[in-house]
Backbone as a chain_set.jsonl record, in Angstrom:
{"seq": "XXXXXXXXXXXXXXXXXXXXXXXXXXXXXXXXXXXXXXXXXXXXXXXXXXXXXXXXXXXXXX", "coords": {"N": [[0.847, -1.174, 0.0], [0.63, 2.453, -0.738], [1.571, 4.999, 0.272], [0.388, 8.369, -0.208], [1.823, 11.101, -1.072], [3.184, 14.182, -1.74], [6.405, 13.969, -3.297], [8.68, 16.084, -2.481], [8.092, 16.0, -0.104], [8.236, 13.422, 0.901], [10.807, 13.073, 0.319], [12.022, 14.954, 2.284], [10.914, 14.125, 5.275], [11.532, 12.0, 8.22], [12.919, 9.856, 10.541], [11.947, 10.978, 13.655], [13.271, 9.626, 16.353], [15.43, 8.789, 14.965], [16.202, 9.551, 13.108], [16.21, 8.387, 11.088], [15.685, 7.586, 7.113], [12.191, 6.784, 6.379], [10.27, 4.454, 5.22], [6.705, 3.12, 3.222], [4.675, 1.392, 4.895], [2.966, -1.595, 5.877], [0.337, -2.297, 8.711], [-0.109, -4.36, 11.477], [-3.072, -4.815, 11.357], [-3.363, -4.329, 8.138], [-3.246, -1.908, 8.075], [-1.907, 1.566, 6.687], [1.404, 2.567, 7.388], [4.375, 4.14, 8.074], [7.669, 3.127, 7.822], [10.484, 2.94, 9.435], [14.03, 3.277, 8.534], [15.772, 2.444, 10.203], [18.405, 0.291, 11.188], [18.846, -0.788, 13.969], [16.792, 0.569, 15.394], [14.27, 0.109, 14.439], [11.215, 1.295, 13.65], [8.122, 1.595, 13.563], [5.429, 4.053, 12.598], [2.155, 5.667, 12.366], [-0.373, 6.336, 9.872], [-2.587, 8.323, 9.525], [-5.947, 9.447, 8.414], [-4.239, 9.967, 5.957], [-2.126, 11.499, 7.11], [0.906, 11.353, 8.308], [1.261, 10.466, 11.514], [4.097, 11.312, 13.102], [5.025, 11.086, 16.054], [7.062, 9.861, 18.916], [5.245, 8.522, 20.724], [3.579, 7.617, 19.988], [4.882, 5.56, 17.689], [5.456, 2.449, 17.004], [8.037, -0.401, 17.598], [9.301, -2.717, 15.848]], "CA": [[0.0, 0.0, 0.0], [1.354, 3.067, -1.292], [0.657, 6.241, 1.257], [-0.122, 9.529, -1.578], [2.722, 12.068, -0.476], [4.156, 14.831, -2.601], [7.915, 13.557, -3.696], [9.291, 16.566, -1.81], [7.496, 15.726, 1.025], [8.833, 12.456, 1.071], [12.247, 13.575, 0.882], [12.748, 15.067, 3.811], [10.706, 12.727, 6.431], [12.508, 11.339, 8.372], [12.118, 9.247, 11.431], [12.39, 11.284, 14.682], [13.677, 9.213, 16.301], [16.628, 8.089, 15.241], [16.847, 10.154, 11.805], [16.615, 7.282, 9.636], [14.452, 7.107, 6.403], [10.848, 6.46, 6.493], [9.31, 3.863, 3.627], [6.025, 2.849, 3.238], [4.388, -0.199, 5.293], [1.555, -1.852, 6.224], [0.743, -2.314, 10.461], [-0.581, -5.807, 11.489], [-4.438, -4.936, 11.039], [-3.344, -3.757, 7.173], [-3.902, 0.27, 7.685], [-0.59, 2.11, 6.013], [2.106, 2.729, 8.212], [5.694, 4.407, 7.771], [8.323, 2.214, 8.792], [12.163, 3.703, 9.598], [14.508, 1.719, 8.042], [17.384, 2.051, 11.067], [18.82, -1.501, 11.89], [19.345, -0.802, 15.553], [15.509, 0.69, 16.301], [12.941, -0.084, 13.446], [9.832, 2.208, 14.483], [6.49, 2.229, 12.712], [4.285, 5.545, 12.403], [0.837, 5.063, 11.943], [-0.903, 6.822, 9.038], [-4.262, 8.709, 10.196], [-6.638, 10.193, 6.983], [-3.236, 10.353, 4.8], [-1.239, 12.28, 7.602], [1.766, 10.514, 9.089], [1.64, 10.827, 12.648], [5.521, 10.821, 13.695], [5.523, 10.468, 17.666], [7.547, 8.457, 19.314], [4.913, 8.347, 21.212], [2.528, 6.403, 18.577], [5.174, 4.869, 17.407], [5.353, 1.039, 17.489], [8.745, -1.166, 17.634], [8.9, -3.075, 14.453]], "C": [[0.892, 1.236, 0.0], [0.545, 4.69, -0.354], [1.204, 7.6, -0.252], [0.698, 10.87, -0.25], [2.94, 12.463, -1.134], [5.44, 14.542, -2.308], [8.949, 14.675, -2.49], [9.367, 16.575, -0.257], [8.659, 14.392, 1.771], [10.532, 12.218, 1.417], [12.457, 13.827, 1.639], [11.88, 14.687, 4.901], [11.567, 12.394, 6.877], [12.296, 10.777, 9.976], [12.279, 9.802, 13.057], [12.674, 11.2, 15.376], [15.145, 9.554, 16.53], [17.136, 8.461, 13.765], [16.667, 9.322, 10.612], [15.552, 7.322, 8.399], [13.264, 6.511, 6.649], [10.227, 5.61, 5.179], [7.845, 3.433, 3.792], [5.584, 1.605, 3.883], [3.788, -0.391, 5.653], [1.251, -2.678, 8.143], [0.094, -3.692, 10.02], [-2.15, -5.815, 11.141], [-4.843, -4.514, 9.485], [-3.362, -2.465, 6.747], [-2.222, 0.539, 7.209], [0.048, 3.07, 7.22], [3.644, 3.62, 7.403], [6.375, 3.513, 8.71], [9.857, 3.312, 8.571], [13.201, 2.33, 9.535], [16.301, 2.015, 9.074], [17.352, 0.6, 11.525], [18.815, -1.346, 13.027], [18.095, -0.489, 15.877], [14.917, 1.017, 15.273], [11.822, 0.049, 14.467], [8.95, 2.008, 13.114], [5.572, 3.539, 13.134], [3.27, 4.832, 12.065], [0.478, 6.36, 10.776], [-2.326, 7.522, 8.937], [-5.046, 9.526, 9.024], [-5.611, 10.709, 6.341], [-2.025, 11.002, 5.473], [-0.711, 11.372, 7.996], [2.112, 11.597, 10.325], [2.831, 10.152, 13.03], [5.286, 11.172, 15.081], [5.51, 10.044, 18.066], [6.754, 7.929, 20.305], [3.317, 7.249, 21.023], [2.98, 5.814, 17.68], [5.261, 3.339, 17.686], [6.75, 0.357, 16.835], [8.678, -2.54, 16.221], [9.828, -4.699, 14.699]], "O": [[1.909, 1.168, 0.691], [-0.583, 5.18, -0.407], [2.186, 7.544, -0.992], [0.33, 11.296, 0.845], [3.185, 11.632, -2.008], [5.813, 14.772, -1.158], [9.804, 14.165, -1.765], [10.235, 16.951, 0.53], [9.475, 14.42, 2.692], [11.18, 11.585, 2.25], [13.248, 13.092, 2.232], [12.426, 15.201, 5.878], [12.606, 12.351, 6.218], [11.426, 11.363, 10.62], [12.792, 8.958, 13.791], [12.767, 12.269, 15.978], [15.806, 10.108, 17.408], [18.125, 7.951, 13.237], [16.939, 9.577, 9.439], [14.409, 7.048, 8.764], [13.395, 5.472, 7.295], [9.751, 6.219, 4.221], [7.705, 3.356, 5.013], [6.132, 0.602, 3.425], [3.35, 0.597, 6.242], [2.026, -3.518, 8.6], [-0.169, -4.109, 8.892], [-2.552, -6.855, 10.618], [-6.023, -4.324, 9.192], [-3.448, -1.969, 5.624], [-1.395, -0.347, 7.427], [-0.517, 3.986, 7.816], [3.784, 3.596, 6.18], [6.039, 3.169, 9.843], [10.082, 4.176, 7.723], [13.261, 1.201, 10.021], [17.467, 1.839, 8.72], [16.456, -0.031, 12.085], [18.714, -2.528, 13.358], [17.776, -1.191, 16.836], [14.911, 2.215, 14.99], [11.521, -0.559, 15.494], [9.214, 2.274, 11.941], [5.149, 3.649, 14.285], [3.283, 3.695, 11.593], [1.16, 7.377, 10.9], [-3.125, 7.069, 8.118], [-4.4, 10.542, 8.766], [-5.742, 11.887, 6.01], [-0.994, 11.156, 4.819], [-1.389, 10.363, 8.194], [2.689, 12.682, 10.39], [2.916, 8.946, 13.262], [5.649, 12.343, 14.973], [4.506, 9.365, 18.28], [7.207, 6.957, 20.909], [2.515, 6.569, 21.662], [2.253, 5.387, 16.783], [5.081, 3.069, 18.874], [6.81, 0.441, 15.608], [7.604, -3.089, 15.975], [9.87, -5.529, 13.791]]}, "num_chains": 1, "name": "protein.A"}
């Protein structure tokens, strides 16, 4: 599942965290997630009506 972001947008995301890239991914119940692609602490974002909510505080451990 493909979350609908403008390209520039996408560019600079980034996972707050821990800085790392953000790609597209799907949570365990199928809704569209961002995942952070650091090896040491893979975080998921959840995706709420198209917005990516980044906090680490609604993040989930991947």
């Amino acid at each position: 599942m493909s979350i609908e972001l403008e390209p520039w947008v996408r560019e600079i995301l980034r996972c707050p965290v821990t800085g790392a890239t953000l790609v597209d991914g799907t949570g365990p119940g199928g809704e569209p997630e961002l995942h952070s692609t650091d090896p040491e602490r893979p975080l998921a974002y959840p995706v709420r009506d198209g917005i990516p909510v980044l906090l680490e505080s609604d993040a989930r451990e991947l």
